[in-house]
C-alpha positions as CSV (number, residue, x, y, z in Angstrom):
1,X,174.0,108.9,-21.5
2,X,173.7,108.6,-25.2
3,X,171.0,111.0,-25.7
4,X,174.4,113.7,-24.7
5,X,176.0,112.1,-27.9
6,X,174.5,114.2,-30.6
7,X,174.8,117.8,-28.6
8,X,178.4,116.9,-27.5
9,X,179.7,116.3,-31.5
10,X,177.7,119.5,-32.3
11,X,179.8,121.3,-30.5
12,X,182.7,120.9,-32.8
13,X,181.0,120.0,-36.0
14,X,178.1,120.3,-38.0
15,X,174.9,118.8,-36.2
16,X,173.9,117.3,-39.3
17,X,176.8,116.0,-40.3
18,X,177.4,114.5,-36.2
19,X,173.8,112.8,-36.8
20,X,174.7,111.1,-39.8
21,X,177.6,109.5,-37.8
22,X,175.7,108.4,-34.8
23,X,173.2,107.1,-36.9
24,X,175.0,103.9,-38.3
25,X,175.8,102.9,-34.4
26,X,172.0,103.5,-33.5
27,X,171.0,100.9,-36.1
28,X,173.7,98.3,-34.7
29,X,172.6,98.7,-31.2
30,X,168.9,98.2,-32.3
31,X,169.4,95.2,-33.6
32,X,169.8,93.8,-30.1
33,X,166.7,95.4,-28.2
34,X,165.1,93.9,-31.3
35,X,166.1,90.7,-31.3
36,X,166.2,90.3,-27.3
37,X,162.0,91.7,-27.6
38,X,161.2,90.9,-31.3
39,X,158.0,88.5,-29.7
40,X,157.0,91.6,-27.5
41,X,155.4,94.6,-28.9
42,X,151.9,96.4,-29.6
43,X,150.6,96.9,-32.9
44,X,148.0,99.7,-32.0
45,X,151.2,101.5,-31.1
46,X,153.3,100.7,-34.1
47,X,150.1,101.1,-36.3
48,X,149.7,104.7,-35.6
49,X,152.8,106.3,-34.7
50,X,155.2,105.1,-37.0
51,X,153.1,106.8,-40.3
52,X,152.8,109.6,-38.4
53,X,157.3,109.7,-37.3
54,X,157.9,108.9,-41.6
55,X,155.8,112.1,-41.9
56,X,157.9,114.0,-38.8
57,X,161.4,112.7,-40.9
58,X,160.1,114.3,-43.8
59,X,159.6,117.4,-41.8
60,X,162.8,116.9,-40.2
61,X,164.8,116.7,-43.9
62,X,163.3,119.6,-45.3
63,X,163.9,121.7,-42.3
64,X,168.0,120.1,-42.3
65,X,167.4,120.8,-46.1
66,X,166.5,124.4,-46.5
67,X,167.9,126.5,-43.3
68,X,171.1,127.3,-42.2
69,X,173.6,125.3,-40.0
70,X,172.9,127.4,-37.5
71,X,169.4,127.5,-37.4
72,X,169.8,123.4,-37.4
73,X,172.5,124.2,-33.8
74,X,170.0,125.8,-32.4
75,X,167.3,123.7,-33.1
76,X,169.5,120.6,-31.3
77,X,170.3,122.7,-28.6
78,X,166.5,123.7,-27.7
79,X,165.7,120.2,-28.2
80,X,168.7,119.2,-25.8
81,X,167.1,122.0,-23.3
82,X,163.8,120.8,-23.3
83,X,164.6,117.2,-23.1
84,X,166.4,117.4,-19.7
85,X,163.8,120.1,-18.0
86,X,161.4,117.5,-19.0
87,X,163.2,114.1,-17.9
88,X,164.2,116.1,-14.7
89,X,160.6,117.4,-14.2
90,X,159.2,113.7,-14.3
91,X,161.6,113.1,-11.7
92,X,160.4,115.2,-9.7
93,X,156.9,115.8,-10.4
94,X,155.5,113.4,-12.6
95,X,154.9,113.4,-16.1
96,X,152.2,115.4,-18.1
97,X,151.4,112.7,-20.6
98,X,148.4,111.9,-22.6
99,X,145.2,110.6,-21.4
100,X,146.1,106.6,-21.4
101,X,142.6,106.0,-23.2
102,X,143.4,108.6,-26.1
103,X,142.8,107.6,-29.5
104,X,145.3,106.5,-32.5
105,X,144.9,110.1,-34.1
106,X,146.4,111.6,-31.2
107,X,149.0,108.8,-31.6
108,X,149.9,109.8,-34.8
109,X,150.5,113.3,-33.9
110,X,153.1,112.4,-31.3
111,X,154.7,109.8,-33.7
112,X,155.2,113.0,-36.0
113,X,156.2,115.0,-32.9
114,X,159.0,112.2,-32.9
115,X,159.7,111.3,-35.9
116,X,160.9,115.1,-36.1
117,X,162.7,115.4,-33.3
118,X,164.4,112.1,-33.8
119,X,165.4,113.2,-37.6
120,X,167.1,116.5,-35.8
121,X,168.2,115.6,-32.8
122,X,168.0,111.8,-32.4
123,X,165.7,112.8,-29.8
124,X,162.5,111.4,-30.5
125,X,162.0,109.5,-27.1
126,X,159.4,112.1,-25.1
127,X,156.9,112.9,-27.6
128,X,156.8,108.9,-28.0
129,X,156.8,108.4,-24.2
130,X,154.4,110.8,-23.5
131,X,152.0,108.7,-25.4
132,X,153.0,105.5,-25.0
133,X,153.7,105.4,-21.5
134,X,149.7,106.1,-20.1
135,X,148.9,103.0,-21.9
136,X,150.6,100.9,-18.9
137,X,152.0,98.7,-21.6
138,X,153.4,95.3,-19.5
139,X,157.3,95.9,-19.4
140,X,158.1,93.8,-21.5
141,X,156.0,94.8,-24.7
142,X,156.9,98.7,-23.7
143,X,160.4,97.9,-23.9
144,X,159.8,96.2,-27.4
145,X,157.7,98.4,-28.7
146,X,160.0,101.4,-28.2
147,X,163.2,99.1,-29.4
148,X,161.0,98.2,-32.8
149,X,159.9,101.5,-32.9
150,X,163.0,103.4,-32.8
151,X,164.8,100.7,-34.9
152,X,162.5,101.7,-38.0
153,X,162.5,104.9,-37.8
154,X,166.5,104.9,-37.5
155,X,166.2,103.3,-40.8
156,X,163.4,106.0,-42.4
157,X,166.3,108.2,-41.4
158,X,168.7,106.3,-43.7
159,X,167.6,107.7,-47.1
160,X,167.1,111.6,-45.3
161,X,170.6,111.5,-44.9
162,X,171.4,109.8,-48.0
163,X,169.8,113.2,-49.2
164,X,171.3,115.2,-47.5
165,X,174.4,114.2,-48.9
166,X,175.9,113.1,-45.6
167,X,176.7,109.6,-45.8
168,X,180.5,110.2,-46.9
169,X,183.4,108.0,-46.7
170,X,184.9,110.3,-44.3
171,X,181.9,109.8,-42.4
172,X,181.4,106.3,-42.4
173,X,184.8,105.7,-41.3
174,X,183.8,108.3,-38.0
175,X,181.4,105.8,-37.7
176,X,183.2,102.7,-37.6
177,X,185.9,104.3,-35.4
178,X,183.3,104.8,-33.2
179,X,181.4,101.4,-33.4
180,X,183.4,99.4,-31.0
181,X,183.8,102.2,-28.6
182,X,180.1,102.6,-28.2
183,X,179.9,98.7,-27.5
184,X,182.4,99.1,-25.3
185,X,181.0,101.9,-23.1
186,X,177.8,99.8,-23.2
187,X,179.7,97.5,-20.7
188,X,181.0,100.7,-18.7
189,X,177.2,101.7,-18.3
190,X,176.8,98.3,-16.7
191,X,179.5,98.3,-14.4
192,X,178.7,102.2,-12.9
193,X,175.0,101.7,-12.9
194,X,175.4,99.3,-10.2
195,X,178.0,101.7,-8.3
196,X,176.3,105.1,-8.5
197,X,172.6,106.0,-7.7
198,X,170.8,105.6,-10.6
199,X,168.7,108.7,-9.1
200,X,171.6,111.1,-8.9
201,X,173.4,110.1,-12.1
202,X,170.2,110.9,-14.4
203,X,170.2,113.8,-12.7
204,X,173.8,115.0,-13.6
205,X,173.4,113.6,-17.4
206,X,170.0,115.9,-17.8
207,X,171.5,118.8,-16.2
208,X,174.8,118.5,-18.6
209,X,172.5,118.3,-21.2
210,X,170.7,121.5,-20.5
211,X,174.0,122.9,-19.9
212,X,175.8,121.8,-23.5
213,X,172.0,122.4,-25.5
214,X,172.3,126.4,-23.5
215,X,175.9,126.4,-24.9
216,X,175.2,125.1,-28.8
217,X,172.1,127.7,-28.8
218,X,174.5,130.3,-27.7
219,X,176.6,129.2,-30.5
220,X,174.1,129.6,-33.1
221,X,173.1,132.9,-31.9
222,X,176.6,134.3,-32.0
């Protein structure tokens, strides 16, 4: 549910600014998928895609950097969009990914796709899965690899946002308001996962997100 986070704050305040205070909680919760599968990950992966995400950041700040707040709502709302028609269309379909034997140049391309989409949105997870998963990765060193992967690029962020002149006190203390509610709802996700289907509760969560990323790019056109 968190990838509703970013849309849902945008809807009342800047999308930048609503970034710069999920941020700080993204970097505490990484620390545990890190530590928990810090002996589990792929290099190849990491090698090529995370030059390729610090290049898709950059993109990412200049584009926060030089356009309108609106252009930015709109931009988290089309990414909210296109993230649910796509984790709903691999639900039902399958996923159109990358040939699993493609090489680390096409890699890099996606880690830009993500490293973008991530600096916007903190979105970054389809470009990344659709070439990492093809690779049939054992579980274990996926699951790593995308918590070690994330986990640096949620600290590339950092000094983007440091730029942007969004890391204020105000904030910060948003943030760590914030912190212990996020831990907390961790739990909650534990307790309805094992009450609800897990099939029909993805599929409400990517349908609200269509729904709020329609609403914010209505926003931005009005």
């Amino acid at each position: 549910m968190g990838a509703l986070a970013l849309p849902l704050i945008a809807i009342t305040i800047s999308p930048v600014r609503a970034a710069a205070i999920l941020l700080p909680i993204l970097i505490v919760q990484d620390v545990v998928g890190v530590w928990a599968f810090r002996r589990d990950w792929d290099g190849y992966v990491l090698g090529w895609m995370l030059p390729g995400a610090a290049i898709g950041i950059a993109l990412g700040y200049v584009f926060a950097a030089s356009v309108r707040v609106d252009v930015v709502l709109a931009m988290v709302g089309a990414i909210s969009v296109v993230f649910g028609l796509y984790r709903l269309w691999i639900a039902r379909r399958g996923s159109a990914t990358a040939a699993g034997g493609s090489p680390g140049w096409v890699g890099a391309m996606f880690g830009v796709a993500s490293g973008f989409t991530s600096q916007v949105a903190h979105a970054g997870q389809p470009p990344f899965q659709l070439w990492v998963l093809p690779r049939n990765l054992p579980r274990d060193v996926l699951v790593g690899t995308t918590a070690i992967f994330f986990a640096v690029v949620n600290w590339i962020k950092v000094p983007a946002y440091v730029a942007l002149g969004q890391f204020t006190a105000a904030n910060v203390i948003v943030s760590a308001v914030l912190m212990p509610v996020a831990i907390a709802s961790t739990f909650a996700g534990v307790w309805l996962v094992r009450r609800v289907s897990p099939a029909r509760f993805y599929t409400a969560i990517y349908w609200l997100m269509i729904a709020v990323g329609i609403k914010l790019v209505w926003d931005a056109a009005a």
